[in-house]
PLY file of the C-alpha trace (Angstrom):
ply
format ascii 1.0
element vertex 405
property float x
property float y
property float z
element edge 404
property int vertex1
property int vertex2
end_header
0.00 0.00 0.00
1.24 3.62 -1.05
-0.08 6.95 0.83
-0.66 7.91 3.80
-2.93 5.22 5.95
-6.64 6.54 7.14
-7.57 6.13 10.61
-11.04 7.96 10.75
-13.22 5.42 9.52
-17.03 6.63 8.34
-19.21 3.60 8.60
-22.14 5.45 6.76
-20.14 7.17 4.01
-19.88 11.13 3.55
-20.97 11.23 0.02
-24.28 9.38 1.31
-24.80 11.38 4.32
-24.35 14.49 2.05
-27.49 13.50 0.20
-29.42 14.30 3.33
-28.26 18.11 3.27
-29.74 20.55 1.52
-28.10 22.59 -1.23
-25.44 24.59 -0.10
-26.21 22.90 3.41
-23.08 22.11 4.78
-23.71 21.01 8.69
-26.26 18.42 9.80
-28.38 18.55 13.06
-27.07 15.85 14.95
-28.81 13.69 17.53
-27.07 11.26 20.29
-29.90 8.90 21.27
-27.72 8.02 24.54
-25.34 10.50 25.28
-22.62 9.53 27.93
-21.99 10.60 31.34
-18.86 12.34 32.31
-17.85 11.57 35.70
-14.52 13.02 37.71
-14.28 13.79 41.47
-16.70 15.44 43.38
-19.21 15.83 40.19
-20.52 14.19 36.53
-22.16 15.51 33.59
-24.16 14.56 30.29
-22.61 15.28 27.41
-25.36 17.17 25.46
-27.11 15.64 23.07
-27.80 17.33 19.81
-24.74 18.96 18.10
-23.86 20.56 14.69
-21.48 18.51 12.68
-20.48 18.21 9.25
-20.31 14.58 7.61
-16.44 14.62 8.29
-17.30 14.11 11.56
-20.69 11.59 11.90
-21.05 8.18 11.88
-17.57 7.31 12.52
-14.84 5.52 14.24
-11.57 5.75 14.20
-9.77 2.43 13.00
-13.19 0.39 12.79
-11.56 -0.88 9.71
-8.09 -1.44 10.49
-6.66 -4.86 10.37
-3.45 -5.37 12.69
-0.76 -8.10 12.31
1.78 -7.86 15.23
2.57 -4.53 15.72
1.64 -3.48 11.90
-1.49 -2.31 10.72
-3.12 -1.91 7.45
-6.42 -0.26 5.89
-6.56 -1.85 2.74
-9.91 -2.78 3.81
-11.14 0.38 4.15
-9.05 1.51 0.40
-9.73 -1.53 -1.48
-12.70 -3.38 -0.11
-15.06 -0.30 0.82
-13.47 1.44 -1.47
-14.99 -0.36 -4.43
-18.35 -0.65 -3.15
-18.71 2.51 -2.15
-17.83 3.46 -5.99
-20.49 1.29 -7.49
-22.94 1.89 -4.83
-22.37 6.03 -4.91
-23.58 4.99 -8.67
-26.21 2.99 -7.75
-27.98 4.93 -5.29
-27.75 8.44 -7.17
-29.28 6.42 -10.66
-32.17 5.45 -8.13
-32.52 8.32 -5.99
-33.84 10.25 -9.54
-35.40 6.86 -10.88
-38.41 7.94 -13.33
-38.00 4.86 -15.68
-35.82 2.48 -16.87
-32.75 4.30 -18.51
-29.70 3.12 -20.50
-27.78 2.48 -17.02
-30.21 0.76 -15.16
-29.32 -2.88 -15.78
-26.15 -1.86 -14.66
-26.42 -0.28 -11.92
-29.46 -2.01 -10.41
-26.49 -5.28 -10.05
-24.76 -2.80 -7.72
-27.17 -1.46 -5.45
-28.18 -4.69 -3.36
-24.51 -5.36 -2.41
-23.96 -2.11 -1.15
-27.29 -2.08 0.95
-25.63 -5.30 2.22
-22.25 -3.78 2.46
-23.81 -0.69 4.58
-25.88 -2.83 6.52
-22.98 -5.04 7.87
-20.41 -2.35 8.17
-22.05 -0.26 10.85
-20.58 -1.23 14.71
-24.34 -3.20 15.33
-23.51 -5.14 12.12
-19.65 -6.02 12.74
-21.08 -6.80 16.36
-23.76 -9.34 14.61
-21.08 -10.97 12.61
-19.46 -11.68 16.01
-22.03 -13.09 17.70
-23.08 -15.33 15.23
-19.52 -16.11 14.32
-19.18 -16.89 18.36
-15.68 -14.77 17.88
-14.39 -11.18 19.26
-11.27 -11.06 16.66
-11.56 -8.09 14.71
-9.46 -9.33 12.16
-11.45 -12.63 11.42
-15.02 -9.91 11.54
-13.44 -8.12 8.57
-12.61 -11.37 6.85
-16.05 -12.42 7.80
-17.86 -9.28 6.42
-16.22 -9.89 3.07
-18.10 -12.88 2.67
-21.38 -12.69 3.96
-22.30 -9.18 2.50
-24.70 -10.32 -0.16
-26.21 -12.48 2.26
-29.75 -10.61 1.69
-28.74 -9.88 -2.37
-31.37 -13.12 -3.05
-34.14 -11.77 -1.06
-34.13 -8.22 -2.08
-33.39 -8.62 -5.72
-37.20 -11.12 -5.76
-38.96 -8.48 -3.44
-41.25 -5.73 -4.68
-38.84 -2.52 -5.28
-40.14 0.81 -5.00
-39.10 4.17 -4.89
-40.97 6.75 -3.02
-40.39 10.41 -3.07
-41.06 13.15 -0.36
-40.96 16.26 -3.09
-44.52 17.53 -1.65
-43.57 16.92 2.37
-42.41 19.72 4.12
-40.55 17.22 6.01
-37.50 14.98 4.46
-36.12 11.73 5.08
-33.45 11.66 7.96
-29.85 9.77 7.75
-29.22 7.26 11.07
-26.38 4.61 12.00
-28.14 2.30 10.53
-29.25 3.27 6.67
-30.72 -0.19 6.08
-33.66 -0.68 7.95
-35.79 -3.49 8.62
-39.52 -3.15 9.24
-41.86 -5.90 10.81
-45.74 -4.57 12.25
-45.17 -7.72 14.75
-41.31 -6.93 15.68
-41.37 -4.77 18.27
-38.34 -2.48 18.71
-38.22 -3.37 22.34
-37.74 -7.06 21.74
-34.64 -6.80 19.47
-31.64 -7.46 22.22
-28.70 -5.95 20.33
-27.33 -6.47 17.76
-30.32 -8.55 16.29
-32.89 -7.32 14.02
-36.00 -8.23 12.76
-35.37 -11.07 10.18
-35.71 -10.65 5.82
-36.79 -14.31 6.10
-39.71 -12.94 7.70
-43.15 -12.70 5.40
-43.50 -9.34 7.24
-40.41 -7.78 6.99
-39.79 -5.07 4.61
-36.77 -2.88 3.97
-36.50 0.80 3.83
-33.31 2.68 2.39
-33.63 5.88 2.29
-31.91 7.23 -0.68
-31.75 11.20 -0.14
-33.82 14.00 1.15
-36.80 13.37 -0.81
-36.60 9.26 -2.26
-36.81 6.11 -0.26
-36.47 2.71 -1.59
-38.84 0.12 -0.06
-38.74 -3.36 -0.46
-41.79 -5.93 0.07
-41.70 -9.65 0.00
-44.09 -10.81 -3.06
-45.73 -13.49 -0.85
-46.88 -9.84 1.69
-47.87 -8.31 -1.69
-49.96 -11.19 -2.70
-51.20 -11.67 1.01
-51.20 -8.95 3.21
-53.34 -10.63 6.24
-49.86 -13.43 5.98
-49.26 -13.43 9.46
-45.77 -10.88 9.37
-43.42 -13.28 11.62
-43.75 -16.25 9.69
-40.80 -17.56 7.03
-41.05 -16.61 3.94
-41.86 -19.05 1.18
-38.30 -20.31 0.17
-36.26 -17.89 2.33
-32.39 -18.53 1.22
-29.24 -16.48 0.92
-26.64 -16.73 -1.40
-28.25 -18.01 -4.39
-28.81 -16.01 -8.54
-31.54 -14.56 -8.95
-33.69 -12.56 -12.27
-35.69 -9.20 -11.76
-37.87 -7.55 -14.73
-36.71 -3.79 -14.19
-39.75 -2.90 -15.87
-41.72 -3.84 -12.59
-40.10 -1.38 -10.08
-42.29 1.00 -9.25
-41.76 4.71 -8.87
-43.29 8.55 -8.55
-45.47 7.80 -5.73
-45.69 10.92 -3.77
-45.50 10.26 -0.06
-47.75 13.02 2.46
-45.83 14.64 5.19
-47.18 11.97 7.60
-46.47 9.11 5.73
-42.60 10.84 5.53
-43.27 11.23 9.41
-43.96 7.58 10.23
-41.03 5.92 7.91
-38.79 8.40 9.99
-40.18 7.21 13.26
-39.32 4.06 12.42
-35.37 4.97 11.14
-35.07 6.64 14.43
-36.47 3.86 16.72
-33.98 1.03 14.89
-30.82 3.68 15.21
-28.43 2.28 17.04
-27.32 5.84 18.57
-26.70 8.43 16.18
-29.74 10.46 13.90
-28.90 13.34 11.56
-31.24 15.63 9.55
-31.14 18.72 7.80
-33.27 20.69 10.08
-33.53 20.49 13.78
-37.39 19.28 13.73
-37.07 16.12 11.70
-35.13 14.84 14.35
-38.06 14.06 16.19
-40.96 12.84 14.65
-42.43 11.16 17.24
-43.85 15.01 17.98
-46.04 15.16 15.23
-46.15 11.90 13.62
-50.20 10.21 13.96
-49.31 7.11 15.92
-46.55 5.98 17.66
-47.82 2.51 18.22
-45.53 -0.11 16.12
-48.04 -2.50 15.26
-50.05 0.45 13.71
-47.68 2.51 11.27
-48.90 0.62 8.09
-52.31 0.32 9.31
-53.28 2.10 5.93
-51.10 0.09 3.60
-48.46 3.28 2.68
-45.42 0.74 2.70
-47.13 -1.63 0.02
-46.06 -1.16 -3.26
-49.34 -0.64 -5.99
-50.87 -3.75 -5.68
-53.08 -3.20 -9.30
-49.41 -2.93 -10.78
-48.22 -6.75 -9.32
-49.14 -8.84 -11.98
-49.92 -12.53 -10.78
-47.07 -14.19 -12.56
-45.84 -17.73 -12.38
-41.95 -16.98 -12.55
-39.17 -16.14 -15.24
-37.32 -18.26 -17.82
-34.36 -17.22 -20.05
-32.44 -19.56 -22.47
-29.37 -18.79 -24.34
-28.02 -19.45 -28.06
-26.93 -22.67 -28.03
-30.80 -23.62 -26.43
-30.68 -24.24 -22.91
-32.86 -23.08 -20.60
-32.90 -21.74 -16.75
-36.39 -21.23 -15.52
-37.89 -20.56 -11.86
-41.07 -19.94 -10.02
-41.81 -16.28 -8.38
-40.43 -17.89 -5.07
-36.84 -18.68 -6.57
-37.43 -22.68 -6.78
-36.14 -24.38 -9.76
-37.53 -27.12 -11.89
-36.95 -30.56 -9.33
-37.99 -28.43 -6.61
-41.04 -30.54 -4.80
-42.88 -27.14 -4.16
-41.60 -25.61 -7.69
-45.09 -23.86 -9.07
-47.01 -24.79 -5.95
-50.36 -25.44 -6.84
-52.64 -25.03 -3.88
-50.51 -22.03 -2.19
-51.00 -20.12 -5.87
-54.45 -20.71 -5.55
-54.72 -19.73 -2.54
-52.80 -16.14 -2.98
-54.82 -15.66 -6.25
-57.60 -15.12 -4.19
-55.97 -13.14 -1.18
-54.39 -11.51 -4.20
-57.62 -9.99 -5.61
-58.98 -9.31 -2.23
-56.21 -7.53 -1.53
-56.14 -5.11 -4.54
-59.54 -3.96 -3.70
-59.13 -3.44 0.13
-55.71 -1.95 -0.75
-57.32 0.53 -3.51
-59.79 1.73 -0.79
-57.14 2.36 1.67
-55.23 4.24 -0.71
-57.94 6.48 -2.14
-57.45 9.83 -3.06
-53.63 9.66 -2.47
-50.85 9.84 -4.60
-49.85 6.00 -6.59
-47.10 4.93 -8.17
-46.18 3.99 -11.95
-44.18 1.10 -13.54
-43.03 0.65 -16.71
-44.25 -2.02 -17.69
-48.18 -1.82 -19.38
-48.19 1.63 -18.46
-51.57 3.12 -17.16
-53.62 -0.58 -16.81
-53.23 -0.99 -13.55
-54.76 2.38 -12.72
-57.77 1.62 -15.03
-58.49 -1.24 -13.77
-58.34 -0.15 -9.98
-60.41 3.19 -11.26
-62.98 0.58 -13.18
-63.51 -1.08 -9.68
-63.89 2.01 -7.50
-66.24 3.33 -9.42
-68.41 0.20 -9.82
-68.01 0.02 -5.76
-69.53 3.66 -5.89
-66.46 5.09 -4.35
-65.30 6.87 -7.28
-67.63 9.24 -9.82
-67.93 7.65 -13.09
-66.10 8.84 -15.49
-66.91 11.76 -18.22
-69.36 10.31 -20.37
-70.28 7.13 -18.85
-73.68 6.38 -17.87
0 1
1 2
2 3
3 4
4 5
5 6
6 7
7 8
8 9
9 10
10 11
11 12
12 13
13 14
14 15
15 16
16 17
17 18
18 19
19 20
20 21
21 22
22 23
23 24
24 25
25 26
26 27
27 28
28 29
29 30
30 31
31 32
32 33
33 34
34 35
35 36
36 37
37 38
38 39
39 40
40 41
41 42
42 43
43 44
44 45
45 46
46 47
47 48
48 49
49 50
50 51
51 52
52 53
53 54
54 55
55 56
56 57
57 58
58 59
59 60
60 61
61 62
62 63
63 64
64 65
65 66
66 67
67 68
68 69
69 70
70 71
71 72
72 73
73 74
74 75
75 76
76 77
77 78
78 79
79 80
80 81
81 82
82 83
83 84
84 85
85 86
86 87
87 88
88 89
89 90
90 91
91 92
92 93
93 94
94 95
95 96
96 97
97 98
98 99
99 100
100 101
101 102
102 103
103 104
104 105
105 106
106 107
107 108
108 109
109 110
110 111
111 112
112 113
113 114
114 115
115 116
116 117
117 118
118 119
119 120
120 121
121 122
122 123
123 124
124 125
125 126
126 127
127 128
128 129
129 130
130 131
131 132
132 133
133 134
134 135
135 136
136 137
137 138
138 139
139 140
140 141
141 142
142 143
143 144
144 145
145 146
146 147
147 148
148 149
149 150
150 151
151 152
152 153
153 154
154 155
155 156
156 157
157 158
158 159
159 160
160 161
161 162
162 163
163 164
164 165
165 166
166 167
167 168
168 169
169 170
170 171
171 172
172 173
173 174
174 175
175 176
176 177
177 178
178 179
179 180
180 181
181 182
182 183
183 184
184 185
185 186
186 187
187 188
188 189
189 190
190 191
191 192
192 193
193 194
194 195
195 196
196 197
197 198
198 199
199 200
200 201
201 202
202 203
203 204
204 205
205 206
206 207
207 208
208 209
209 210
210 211
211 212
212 213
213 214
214 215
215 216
216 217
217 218
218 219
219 220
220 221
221 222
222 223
223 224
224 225
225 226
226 227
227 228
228 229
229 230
230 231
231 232
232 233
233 234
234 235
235 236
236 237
237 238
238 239
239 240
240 241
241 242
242 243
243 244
244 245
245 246
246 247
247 248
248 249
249 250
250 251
251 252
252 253
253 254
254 255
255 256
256 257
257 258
258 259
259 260
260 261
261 262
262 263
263 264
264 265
265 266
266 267
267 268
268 269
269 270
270 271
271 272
272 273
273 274
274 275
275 276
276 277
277 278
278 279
279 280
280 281
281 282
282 283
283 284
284 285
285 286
286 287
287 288
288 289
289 290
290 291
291 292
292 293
293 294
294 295
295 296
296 297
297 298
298 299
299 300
300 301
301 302
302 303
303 304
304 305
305 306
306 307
307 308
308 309
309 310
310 311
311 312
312 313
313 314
314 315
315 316
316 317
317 318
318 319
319 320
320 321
321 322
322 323
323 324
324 325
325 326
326 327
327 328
328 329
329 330
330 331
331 332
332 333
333 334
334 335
335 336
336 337
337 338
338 339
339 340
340 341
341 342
342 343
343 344
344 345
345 346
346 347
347 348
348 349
349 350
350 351
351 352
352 353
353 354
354 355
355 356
356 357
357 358
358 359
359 360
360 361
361 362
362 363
363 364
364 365
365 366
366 367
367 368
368 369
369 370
370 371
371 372
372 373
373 374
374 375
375 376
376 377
377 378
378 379
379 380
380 381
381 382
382 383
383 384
384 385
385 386
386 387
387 388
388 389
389 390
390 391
391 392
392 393
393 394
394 395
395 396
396 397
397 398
398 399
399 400
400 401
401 402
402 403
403 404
């Protein structure tokens, strides 16, 4: 290694954190959740708890990244390793954080965005402390080596979930930056629950991810078997929960443009700031605390409304993917990721089943989401919308439509 060797290690990168400043912006708001006590003789304080910083100086630690042999040290880790993913992923998450469509780049780019979510979720102290734990070893060293490898753990998962990206351009209020940029959602996963480091699991039919891409656009992720089945009791495994393993997505399904109201920005806030580990930044002093003015604080009650789900009328029902090259073979699997040989491959009676929870759930979900703003695909453009329209108004919950009778 050539240069000078870094000590002051950012564990959620500057260039991301300076996505959550406004223009010209150049200081965050930043919140200590548990600010420590100075003691000396004869008296103690609490170190206060909100300060201004700059992103030179939050969500950091010096030498988290360091790897030490003997009395030498290296960050080649921190150069090489992060280094690289933080170069594909700055990529990735600026091509997403405008998203409108699929563009020339997409294909590209959407290979590089689940590693780093993986990347930034393990990288943070909570994560490198998970990797111990379940590795049953304190070396810091072997963590590192450890990180390396299990990274794309979720990559499976989240590339057959239900991507959207939501925008807060109309809320007063914007999305906040914590320790902990990758966030896992579950209604039935109570906060209070989750001993450190642990987390609610992605093999969970309940759990969804939110990722926060900027000020004003937030990537959620929902499992296809919620989507299909929202009454799917939220703790249960999901149907064929792995790691590890290749998986296809149809860019043409991700949804975007939805336009999130200031409470809706509110509640996915309240929930970045309850599953912070310790640190919160924003761009203005207020957002800091939405648990002020958010409408419920109650966990179990946050999606009561169905905001996280994706447009249901824009999920269409399908039985899985194939692809076959030149020389004729074939690779095909079922929406859940099982292959041809699989005993449950195209499951009958549990497609049956979600066909109907599927329909129900478009028209309870349309209801919910009346009136508010919906998102748009790609893919068969405007259908969805007529269809869901075409429903409401037979339902007499919409006015028909110029011209009808």
């Amino acid at each position: 290694m050539t240069g000078q060797q870094s000590h002051a290690h950012h564990y959620v990168p500057r260039w991301y954190q300076k996505r959550f400043l406004r223009p010209g912006q150049t200081n965050f708001f930043y919140l200590d959740l548990h600010p420590e006590r100075v003691v000396w003789d004869g008296g103690s304080h609490e170190r206060k708890a909100q300060r201004r910083r700059g992103p030179a100086a939050c969500f950091y630690l010096d030498d988290l990244y360091t790897l030490k042999f003997g009395s030498k040290t290296t960050d080649a880790m921190e150069k090489l390793f992060f280094g690289t993913i933080d170069s594909l992923g700055r990529q990735a998450v600026e091509h997403f954080g405008d998203y409108s469509g699929i563009g020339a780049s997409s294909s590209d780019v959407f290979r590089n965005l689940a590693p780093y979510m993986g990347a930034q979720l393990f990288r943070t102290p909570k994560g490198l402390d998970l990797i111990k734990k379940s590795a049953e070893s304190g070396d810091h060293n072997a963590t590192l080596v450890v990180l390396q490898t299990v990274f794309q753990f979720h990559s499976t998962m989240w590339t057959e979930g239900i991507w959207e990206i939501a925008r807060a351009r109309c809320s007063p209020t914007k999305f906040i930056v914590t320790d902990e940029p990758v966030t896992f959602f579950n209604r039935r996963v109570f906060p209070s629950e989750l001993a450190y480091p642990y987390d609610a699991g992605l093999d969970k039919v309940g759990t969804r991810t939110l990722f926060p891409l900027g000020l004003d656009s937030c990537l959620i992720v929902t499992h296809l078997q919620l989507a299909r089945n929202p009454w799917a009791s939220p703790t249960e495994p999901r149907e064929n929960a792995r790691a590890y393993q290749f998986a296809l997505k149809y860019l043409g399904d991700i949804q975007f443009g939805r336009e999130l109201e200031e409470d809706e920005v509110l509640r996915i806030n309240y929930i970045l700031k309850r599953r912070a580990t310790r640190y919160v930044a924003a761009a203005e002093e207020e957002w800091l605390y939405p648990e002020r003015r958010v409408s419920t604080t109650q966990w179990a009650r946050l999606d009561d409304d169905w905001f996280l789900f994706p447009h249901l009328w824009k999920i269409h029902f399908t039985t899985g993917m194939m692809m076959g090259d030149k020389d004729g073979r074939t690779w095909a699997v079922d929406e859940y990721g099982r292959r041809p040989g699989n005993p449950k491959y195209e499951d009958r009676k549990l497609r049956e089943k979600e066909w109907a929870t599927h329909l129900r759930a478009r028209q309870e979900w349309a209801k919910k989401r009346l009136g508010k703003s919906v998102a748009n695909v790609d893919r068969l453009g405007d259908v969805g919308d007529k269809m869901m329209q075409d429903y409401l108004r037979k339902d007499g919950l919409l006015p028909d439509a110029p011209g009808q009778n």
